[in-house]
C-alpha positions, 0 to 999 in steps of 0.5 A, spaced: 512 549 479 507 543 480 506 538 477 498 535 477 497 528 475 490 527 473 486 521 477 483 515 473 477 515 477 475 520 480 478 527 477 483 528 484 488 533 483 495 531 485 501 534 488 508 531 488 510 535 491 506 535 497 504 528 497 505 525 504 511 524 508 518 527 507 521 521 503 528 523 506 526 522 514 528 517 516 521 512 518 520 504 518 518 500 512 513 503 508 508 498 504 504 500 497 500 494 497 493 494 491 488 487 490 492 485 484 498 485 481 497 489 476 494 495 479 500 494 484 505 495 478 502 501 476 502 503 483 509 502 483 511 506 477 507 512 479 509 512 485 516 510 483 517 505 489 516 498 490 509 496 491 506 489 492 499 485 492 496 485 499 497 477 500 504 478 498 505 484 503 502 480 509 506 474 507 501 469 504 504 462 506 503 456 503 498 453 509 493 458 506 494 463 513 498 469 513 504 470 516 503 478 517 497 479 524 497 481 531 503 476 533 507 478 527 505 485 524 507 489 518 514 492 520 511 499 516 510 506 519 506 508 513 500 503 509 497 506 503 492 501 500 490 502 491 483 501 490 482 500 497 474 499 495 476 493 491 479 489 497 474 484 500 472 485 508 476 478 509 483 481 506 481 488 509 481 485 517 487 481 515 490 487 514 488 491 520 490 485 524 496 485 521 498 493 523 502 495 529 
């Protein structure tokens, strides 16, 4: 039986059963990350895995650097950015820097 999930914008059907990898293989890390903290927390509880902001996942320090980058990436095998169209061109290449 499937299950959809209707898109809050763009009227994407959405499959559960066929949303991406399989969750039992074993791969690194994986890192649901969104611009806010509110869209995170619903990222969080649609996906039923943690999710956090972008800043908190490259680890945003307190000299105003992140520690996650070239030096020191992301330990994840999978990204998936939350409304990726709202994530300023700054962030976005911290991000790319940060992937392995």
């Amino acid at each position: 039986m499937r299950h959809h999930h209707r898109g809050a914008r763009y009227g994407q059907d959405h499959d559960p059963q066929h949303s991406g990898p399989d969750p039992g293989r074993q791969t690194g890390p994986r890192g649901p990350g969104s611009p806010t903290g509110r869209a995170a927390k619903r990222l969080s509880e649609v996906t039923g895995q943690p999710a956090s902001t972008l800043h908190r996942l490259l680890e945003f320090g307190p000299q105003g650097k992140f520690m996650r980058n070239k030096q020191n990436p992301l330990e994840t095998d999978i990204l998936i950015i939350d409304e990726c169209s709202m994530v300023d061109i700054m962030l976005f290449y911290h991000v790319l820097q940060a992937l392995p």
